[in-house]
ROGUDREN-281773 format. One record per residue: residue number from 1; residue in three letters; x, z, y of N, C-alpha, C in turn. Coordinates in nm, 2 decimals. Last residue first. Layout:
<nuses>
nr | rest | nX | nZ | nY | caX | caZ | caY | cX | cZ | cY
NUM | ALA | X | Z | Y | X | Z | Y | X | Z | Y
...
</nuses>
This chain:
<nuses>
nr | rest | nX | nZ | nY | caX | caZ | caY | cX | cZ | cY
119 | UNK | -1.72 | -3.35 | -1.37 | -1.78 | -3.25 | -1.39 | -1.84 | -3.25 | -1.51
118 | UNK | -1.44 | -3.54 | -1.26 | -1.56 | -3.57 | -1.36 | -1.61 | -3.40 | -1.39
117 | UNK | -1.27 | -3.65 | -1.00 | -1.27 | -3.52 | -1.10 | -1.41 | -3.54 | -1.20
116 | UNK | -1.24 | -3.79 | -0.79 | -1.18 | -3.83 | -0.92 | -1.19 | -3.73 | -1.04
115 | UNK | -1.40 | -3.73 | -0.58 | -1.45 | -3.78 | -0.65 | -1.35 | -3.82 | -0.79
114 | UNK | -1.19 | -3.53 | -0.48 | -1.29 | -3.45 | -0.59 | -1.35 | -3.54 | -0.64
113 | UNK | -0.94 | -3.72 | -0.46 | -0.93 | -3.60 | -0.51 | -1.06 | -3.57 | -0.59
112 | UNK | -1.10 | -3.79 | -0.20 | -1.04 | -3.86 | -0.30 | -1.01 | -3.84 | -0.44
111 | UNK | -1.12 | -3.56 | -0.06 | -1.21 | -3.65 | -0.06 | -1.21 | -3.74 | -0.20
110 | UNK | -0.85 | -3.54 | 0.05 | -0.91 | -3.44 | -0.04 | -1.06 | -3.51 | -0.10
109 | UNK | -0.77 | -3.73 | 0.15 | -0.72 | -3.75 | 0.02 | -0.79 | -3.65 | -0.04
108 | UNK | -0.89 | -3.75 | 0.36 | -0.95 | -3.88 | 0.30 | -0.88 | -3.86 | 0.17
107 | UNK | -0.82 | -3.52 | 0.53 | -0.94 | -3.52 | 0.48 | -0.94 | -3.61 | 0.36
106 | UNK | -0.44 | -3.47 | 0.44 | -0.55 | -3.52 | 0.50 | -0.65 | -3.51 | 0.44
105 | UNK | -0.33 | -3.11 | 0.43 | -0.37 | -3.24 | 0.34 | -0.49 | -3.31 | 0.38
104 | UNK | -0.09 | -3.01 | 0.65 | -0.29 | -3.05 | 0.60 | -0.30 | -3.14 | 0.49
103 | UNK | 0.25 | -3.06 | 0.66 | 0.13 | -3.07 | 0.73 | 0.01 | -3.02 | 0.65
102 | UNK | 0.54 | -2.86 | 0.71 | 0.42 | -2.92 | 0.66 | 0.30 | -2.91 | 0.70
101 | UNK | 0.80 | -3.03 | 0.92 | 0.69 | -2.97 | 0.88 | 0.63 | -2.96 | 0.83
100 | UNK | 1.12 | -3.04 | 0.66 | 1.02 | -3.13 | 0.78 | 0.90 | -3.01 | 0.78
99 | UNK | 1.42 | -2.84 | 0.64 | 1.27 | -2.87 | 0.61 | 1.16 | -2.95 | 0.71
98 | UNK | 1.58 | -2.70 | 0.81 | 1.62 | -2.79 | 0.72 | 1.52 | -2.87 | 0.65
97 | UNK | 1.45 | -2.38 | 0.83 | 1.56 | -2.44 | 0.85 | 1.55 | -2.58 | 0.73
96 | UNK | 1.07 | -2.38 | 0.77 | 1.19 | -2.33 | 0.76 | 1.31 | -2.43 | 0.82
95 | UNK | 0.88 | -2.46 | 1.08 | 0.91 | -2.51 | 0.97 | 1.00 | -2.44 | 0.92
94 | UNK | 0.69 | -2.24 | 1.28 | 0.83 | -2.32 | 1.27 | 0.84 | -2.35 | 1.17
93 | UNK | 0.41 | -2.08 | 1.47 | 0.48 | -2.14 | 1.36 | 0.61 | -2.26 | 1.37
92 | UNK | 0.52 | -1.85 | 1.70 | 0.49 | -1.92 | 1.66 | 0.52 | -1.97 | 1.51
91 | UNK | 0.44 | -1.49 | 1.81 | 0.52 | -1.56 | 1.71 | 0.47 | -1.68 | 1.70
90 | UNK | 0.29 | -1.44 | 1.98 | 0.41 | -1.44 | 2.07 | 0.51 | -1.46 | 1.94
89 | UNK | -0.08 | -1.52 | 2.07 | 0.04 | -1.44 | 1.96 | 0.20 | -1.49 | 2.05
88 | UNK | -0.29 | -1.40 | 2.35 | -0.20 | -1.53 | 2.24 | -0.08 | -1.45 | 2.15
87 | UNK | -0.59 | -1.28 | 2.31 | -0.48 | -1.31 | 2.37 | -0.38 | -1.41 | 2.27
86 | UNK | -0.84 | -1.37 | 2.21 | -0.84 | -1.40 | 2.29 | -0.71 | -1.35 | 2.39
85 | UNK | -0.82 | -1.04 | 2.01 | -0.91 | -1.22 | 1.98 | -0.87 | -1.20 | 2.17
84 | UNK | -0.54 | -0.91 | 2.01 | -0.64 | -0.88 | 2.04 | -0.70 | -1.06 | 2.06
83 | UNK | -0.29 | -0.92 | 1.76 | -0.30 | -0.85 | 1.88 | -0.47 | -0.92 | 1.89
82 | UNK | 0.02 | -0.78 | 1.56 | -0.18 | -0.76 | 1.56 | -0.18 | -0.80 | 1.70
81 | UNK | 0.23 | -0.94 | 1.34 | 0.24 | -0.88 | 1.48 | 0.03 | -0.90 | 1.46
80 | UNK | 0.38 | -1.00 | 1.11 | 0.50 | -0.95 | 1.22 | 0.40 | -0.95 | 1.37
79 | UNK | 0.34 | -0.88 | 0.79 | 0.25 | -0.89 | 0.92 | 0.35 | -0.85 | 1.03
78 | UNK | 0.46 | -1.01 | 0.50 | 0.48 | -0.95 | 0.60 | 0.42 | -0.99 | 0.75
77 | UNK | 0.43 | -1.18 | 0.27 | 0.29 | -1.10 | 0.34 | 0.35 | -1.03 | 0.44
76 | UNK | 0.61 | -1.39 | 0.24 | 0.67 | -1.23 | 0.25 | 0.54 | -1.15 | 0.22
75 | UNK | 0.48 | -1.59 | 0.28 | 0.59 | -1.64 | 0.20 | 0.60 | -1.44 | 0.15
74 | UNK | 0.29 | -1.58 | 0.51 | 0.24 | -1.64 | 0.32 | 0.35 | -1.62 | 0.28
73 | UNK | 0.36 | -1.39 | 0.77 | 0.44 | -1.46 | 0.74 | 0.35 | -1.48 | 0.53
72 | UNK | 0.09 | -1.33 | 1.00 | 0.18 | -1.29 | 0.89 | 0.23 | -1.42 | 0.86
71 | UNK | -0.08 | -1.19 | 1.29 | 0.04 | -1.30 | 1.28 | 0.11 | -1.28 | 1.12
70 | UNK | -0.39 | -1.15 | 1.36 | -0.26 | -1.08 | 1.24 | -0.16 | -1.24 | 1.27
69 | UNK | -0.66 | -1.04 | 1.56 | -0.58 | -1.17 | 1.48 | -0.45 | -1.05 | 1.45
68 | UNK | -1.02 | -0.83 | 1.50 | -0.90 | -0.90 | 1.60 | -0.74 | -1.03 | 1.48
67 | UNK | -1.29 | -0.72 | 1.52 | -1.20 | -0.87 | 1.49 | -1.09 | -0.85 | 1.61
66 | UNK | -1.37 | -0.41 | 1.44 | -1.40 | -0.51 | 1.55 | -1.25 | -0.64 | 1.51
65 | UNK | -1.46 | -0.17 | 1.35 | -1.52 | -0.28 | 1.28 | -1.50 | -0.43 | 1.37
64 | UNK | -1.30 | 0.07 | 1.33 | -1.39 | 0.05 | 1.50 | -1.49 | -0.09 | 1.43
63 | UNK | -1.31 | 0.09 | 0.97 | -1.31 | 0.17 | 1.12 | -1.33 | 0.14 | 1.23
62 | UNK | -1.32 | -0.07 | 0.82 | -1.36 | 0.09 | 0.75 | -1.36 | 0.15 | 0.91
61 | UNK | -1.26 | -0.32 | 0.94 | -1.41 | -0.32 | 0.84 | -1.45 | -0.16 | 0.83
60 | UNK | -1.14 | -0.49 | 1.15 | -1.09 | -0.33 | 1.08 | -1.23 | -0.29 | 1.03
59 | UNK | -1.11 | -0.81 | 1.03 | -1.16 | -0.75 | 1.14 | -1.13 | -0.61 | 1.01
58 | UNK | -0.88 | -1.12 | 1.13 | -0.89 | -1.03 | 1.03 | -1.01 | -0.90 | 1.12
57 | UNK | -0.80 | -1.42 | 1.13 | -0.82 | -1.33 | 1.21 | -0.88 | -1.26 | 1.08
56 | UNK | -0.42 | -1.57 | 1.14 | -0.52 | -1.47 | 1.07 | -0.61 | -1.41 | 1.18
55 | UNK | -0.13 | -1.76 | 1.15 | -0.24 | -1.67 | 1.23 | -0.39 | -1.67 | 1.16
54 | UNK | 0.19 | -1.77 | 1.00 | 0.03 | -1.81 | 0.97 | -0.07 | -1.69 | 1.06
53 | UNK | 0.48 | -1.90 | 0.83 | 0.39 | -1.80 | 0.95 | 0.26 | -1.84 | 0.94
52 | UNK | 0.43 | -1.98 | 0.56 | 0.52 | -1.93 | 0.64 | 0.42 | -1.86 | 0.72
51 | UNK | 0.25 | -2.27 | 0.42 | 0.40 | -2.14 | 0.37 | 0.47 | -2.11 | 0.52
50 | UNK | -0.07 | -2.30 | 0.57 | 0.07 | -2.31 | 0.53 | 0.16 | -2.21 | 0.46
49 | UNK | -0.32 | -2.39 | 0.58 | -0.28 | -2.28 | 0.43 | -0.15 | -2.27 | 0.44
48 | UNK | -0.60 | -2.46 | 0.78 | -0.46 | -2.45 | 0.74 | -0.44 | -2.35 | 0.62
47 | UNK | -0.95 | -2.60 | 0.69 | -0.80 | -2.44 | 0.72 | -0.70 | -2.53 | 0.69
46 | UNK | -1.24 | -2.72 | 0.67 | -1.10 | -2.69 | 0.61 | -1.01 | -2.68 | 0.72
45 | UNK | -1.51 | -2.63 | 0.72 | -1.45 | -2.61 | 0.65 | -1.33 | -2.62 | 0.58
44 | UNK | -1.65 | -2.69 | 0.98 | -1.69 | -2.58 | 0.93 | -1.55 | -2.54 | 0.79
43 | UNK | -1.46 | -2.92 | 1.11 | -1.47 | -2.79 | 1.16 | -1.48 | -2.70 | 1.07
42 | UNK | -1.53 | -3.08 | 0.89 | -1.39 | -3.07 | 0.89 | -1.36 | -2.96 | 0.98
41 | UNK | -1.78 | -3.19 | 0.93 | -1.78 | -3.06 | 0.79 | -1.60 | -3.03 | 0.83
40 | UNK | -1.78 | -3.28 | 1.21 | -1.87 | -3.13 | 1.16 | -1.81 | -3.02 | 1.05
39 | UNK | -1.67 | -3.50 | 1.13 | -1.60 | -3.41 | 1.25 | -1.64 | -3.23 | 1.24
38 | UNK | -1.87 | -3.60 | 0.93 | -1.74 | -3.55 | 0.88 | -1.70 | -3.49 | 1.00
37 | UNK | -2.04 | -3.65 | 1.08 | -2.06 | -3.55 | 0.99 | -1.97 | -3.47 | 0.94
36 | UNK | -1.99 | -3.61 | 1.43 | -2.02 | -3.69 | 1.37 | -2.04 | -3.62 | 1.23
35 | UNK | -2.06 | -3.46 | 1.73 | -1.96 | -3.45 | 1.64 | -2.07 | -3.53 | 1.55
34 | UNK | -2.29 | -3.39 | 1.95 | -2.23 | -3.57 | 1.94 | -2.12 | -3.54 | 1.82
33 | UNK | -2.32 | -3.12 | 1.87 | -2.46 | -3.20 | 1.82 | -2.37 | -3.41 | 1.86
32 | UNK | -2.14 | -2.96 | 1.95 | -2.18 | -3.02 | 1.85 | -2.28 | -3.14 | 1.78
31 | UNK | -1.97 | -3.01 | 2.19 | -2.10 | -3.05 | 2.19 | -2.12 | -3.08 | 2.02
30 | UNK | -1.72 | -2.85 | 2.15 | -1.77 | -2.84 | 2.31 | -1.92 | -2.87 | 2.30
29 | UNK | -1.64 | -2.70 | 1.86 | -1.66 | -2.79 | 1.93 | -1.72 | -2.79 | 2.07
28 | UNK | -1.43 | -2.42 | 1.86 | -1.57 | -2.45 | 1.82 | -1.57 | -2.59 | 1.90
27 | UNK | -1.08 | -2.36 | 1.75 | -1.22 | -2.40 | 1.85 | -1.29 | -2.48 | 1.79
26 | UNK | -0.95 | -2.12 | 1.58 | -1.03 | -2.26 | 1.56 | -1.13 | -2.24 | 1.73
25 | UNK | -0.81 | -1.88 | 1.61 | -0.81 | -1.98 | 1.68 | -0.86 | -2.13 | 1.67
24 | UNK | -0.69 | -1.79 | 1.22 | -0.75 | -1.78 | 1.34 | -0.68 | -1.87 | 1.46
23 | UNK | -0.87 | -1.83 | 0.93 | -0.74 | -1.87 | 1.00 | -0.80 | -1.85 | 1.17
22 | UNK | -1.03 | -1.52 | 0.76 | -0.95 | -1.67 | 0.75 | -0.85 | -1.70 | 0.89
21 | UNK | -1.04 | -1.24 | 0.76 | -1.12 | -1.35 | 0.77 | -1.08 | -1.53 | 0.79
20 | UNK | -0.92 | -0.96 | 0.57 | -0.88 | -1.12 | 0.62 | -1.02 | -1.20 | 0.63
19 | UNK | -0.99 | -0.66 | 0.66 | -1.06 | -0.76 | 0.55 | -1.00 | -0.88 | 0.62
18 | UNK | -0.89 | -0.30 | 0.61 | -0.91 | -0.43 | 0.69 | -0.93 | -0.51 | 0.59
17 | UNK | -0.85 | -0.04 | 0.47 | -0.95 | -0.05 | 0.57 | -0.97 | -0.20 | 0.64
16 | UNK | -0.61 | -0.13 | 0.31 | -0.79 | -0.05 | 0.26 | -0.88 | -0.12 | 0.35
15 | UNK | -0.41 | -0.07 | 0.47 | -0.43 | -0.13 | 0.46 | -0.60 | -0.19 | 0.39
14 | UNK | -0.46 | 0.25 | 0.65 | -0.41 | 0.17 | 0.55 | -0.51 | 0.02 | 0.52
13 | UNK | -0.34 | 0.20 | 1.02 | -0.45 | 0.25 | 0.95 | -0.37 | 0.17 | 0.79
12 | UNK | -0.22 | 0.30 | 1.33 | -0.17 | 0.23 | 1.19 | -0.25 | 0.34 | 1.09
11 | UNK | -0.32 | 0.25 | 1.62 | -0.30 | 0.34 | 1.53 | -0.29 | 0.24 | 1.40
10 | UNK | -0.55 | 0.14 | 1.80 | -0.39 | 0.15 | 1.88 | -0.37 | 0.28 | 1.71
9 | UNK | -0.79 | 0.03 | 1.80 | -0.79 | 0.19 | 1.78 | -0.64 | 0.24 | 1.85
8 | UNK | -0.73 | -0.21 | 1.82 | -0.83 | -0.16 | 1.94 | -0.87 | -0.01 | 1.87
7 | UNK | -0.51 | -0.30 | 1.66 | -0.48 | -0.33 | 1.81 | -0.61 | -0.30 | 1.91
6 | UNK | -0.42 | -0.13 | 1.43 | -0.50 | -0.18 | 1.47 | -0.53 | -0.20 | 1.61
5 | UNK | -0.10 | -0.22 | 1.20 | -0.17 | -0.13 | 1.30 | -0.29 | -0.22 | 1.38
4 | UNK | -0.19 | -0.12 | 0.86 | -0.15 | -0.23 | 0.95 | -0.18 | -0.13 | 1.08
3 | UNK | 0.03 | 0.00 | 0.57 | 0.00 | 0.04 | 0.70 | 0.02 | -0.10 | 0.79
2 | UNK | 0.04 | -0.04 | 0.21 | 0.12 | -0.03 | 0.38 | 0.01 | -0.01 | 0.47
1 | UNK | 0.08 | 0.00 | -0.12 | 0.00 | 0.00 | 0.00 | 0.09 | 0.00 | 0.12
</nuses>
């Protein structure tokens, strides 16, 4: 177990008490209603997953109950930083040394992908 600290109680609580809500800083579209289907389903549903750093919003579920974001590193689980929805993280993501970036797996291959699968 570890200790995250919670950036609206100001206190390192166990780990227990928080819940990952997936990737954080998605903007919502400006007009949903002119987004097309796919522009739609590609909001509601596919994330980044990368190896490395990775912004998280996560909310303190056992205690104040309130969303805020996690800077962690997928490679380590190590959480290099909490701070509050609507300010900016002060870790970015960087490819390892020597490594191109990785990217998404484009939509049209995931697409591609499930119709090849036979249920």
């Amino acid at each position: 177990m570890f200790l995250i600290y919670c950036p609206h109680c100001e206190e390192l609580r166990e780990e227990e008490e928080f819940h990952p809500k997936g990737q954080a800083h998605i903007a919502r579209p400006e007009n949903p209603e002119a987004c097309s289907d796919e522009q739609w389903g590609d909001y509601l549903f596919f994330r980044d997953n990368p190896r490395g750093i990775h912004h998280e919003l996560w909310v303190h579920a056992v205690g104040c109950r309130k969303f805020f974001n996690v800077t962690r590193n997928t490679v380590s689980y190590e959480i290099l930083e909490t701070y509050r929805i609507g300010e900016q993280p002060r870790f970015t993501a960087e490819p390892p040394e020597g490594r191109p970036a990785e990217s998404v797996v484009p939509r049209a291959e995931v697409v591609e992908r499930q119709e090849g699968v036979k249920a």
